[in-house]
N, C-alpha and C positions, 0 to 999 in steps of 0.2 A: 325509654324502653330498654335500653342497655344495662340501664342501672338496677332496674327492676331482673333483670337475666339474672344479674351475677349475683343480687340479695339471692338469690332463688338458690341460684349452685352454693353460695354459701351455709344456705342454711340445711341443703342435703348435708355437705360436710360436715358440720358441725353435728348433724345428728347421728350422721356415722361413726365418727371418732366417740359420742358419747356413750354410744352401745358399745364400740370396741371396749371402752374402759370399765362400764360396768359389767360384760361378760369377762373381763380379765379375770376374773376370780373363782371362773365355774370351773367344773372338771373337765379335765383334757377329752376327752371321750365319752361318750353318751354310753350310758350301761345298758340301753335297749340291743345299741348295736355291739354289745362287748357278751354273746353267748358262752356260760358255760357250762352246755348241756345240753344233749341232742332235740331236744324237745325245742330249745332257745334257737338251734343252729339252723335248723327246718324253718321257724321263722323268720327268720334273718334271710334266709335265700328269698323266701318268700315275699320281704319286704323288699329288697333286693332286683328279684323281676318285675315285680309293683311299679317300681323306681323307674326302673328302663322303659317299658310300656308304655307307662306316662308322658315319659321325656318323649316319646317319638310322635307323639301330638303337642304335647305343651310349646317344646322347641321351636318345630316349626310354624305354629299359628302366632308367638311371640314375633318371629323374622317377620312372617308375612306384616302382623300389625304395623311393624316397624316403618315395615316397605310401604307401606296404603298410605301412611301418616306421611312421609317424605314423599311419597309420588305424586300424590293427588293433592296436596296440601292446597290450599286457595292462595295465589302469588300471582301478578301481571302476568308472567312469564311462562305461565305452565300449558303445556303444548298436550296433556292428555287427551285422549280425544272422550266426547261423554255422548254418549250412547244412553236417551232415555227409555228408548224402546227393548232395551236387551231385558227378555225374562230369564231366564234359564239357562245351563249347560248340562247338558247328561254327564258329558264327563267327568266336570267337577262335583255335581250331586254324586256320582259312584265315590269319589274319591273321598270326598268329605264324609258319606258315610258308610261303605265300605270299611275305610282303614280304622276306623273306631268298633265296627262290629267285631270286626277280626279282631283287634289287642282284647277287646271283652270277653270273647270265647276263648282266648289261650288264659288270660288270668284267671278266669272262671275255671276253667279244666285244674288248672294249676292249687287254688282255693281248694274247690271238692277235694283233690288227690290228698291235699295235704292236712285237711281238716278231718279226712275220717281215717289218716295212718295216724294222730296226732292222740284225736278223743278216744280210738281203741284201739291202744298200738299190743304188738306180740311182746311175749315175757317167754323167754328161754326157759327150757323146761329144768334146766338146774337151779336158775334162778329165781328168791320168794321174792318178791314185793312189798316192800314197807305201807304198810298201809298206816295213815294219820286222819281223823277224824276234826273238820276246823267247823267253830262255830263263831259266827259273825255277832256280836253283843255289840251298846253301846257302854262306850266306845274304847273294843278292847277286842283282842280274838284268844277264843278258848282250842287249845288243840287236846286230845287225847288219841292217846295210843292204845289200841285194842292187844296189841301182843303181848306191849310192855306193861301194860295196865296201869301207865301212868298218864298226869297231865301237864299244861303247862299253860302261863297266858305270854303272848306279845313274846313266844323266843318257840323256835322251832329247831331242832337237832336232827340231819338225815343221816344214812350213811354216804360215801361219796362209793360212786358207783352199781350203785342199787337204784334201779325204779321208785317210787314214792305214790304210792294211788292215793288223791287225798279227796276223802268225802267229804262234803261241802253244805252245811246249812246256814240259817240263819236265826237266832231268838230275838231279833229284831229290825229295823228296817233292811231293807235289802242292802249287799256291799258289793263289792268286787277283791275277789283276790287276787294278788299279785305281788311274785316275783320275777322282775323283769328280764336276770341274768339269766330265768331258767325257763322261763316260756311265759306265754301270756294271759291277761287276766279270765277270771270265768267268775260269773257272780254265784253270790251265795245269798239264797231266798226263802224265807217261811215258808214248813208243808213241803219244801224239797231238799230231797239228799244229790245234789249235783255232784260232778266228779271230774277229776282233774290228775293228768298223769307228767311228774314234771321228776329230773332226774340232772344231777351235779357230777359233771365228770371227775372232778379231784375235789380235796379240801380249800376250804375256803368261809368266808362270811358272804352272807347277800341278803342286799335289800329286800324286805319287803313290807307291802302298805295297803290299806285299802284305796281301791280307785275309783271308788263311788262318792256322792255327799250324802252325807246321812246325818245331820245334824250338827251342830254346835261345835262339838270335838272332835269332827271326823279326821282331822287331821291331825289326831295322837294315834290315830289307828295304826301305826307301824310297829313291824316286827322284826326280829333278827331271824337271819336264817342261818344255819351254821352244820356246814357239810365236815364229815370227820373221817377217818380211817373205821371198818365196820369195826376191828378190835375196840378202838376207842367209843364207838358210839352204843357198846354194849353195856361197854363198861359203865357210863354216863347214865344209859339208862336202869340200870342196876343199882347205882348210885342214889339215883333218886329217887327208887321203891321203896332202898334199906335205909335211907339216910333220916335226918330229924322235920322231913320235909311232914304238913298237913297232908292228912286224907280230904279230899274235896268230896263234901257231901251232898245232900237233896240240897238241905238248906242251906251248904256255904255255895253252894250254885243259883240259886235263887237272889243270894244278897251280891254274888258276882255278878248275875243279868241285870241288877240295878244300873239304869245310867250313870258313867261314870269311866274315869281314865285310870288307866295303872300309871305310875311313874318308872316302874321297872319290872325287869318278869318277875312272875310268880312259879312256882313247882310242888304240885302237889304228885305225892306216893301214892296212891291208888286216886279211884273214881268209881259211882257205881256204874259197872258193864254198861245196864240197859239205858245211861243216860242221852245218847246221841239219838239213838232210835224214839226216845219218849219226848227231843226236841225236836225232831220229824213231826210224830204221829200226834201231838197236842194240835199241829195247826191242820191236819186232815194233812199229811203229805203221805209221800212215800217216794223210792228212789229210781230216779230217772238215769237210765242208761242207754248210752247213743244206740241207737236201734234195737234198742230190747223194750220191753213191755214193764210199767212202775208195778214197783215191789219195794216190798221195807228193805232200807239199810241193813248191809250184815246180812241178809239170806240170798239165798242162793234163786235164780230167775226160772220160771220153770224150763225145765227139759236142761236143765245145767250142771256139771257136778255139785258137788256138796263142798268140794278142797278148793273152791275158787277163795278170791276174797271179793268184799265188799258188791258180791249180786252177780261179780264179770264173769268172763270166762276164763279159761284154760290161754292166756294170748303168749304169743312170742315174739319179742320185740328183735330177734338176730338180726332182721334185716334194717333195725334203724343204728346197728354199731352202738347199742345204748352202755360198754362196755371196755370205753374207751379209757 
């Protein structure tokens, strides 16, 4: 019996030590919990209280098991006394459910509050809004820019310190987008213009990927993201109107929706306007916005100004520090 104990401890060990050595190689810090950007840093609290909450049932039903398994255990010697007739305790049913209805109602509170400062946050009235246009293909992502009138596949350029509204469809199975530095995934689906407000305090690069499986290659679906000084990212975009880059057309957008991976980005100088809207409206869609009523991409919702972008309102983000 003894020998068979210590094979046992040995062979946790050994699986310990061999997970040590094969995460030796990962990154020092997990980029979920590494925010850089209000939109990420709201999450991160979020997950953060999630954490605590949890622990203060996980913790103590892990002790108690501990304690039930060492107390009661079956041994000659055990003096517990066993009560077959015990049903019930009021006390302990309040307590058992009780302190879990409670941690559910403050995480819950906590969710709501932060889920709808998140999907509609305020934009300061100096400040315009980048607005980016993604479309989810296999297996590749298309972005255009309405302002700049340019496009781009699998590489995203913001400015750092600016908002980012980014309209979200899909011309093929459904995906999830996501960068994880900057807040978290929202999918993007046929027939909908989803929407997603994600914003980069300083310059930098960051990951980003689809987080859904959609097929075969779904895992070339990553993009670069690349936050810049706004001088710089005008410049960039200016760059790539005048420069020797293609105009993306009906048809080189047709043979881009072909299944299939890029190896590296692309950058195309113009795009027609009404392409994003007409990969809406082929599948019967139109764009969903958190408590507003669906309307096409690009217009304005009713009873709403005309100077919004992408259907929203007039919003002001001052009180999320989006300015940091």
């Amino acid at each position: 019996m003894g020998k068979t104990k210590w094979l046992s401890r040995l062979k946790v060990l050994l699986t310990a030590a061999m997970t040590m050595v094969l995460l030796s190689g990962c990154s020092d810090k997990f980029i979920v919990l590494d925010p850089k950007g209000p939109v990420a840093e709201t999450q991160q609290k979020l997950i953060i209280i999630s954490v605590i909450l949890c622990a203060i049932v996980v913790i103590p039903v892990l002790a108690l098991l501990a304690f039930i398994v060492y107390r009661y255990r079956d041994t000659p010697d055990n003096k517990s006394p066993y009560k077959p007739d015990w049903h019930d305790s009021k006390l302990l049913e309040t307590i058992w459910w009780g302190i879990p209805i409670i941690i559910i109602g403050i995480l819950g509170a906590y969710t709501v509050r932060d889920t709808y400062a998140l999907a509609k946050p305020k934009v300061a009235a100096d400040t315009k809004p980048l607005v980016i246009q993604v479309t989810s293909l296999d297996w590749k992502w298309l972005f255009t820019y309405p302002d700049q009138k340019i496009a781009t596949v699998n590489y995203v350029q913001i400015p750092a310190g600016v908002p980012v509204h980014f309209q979200m469809t899909s011309d093929a199975p459904m995906n999830s987008f996501w960068v994880p530095q900057l807040g978290g995934q929202a999918y993007t689906m046929p027939g909908m213009a989803m929407q997603l407000w994600l914003q980069a305090d300083q310059p930098g690069e960051y990951y980003g990927t689809g987080a859904n499986f959609s097929g075969k290659e779904f895992a070339h679906m990553r993009f670069q993201v690349e936050a810049k000084p706004q001088a710089e990212f005008n410049e960039w975009a200016k760059g790539i109107a005048s420069g020797p880059n293609a105009a993306l057309t009906k048809e080189g957008y047709q043979e881009l929706a072909k299944p299939g991976s890029v190896e590296k980005p692309v950058f195309y100088s113009s795009y027609p306007p009404e392409l994003f809207d007409e990969i809406v409206d082929k599948n019967g869609g139109s764009y969903m916005e958190h408590g507003g009523n669906p309307h096409k991409a690009g217009e304005p919702e009713a009873g709403k100004s005309e100077g919004t972008t992408g259907g929203g309102s007039n919003h002001d983000m001052s009180h999320m520090n989006m300015g940091k």
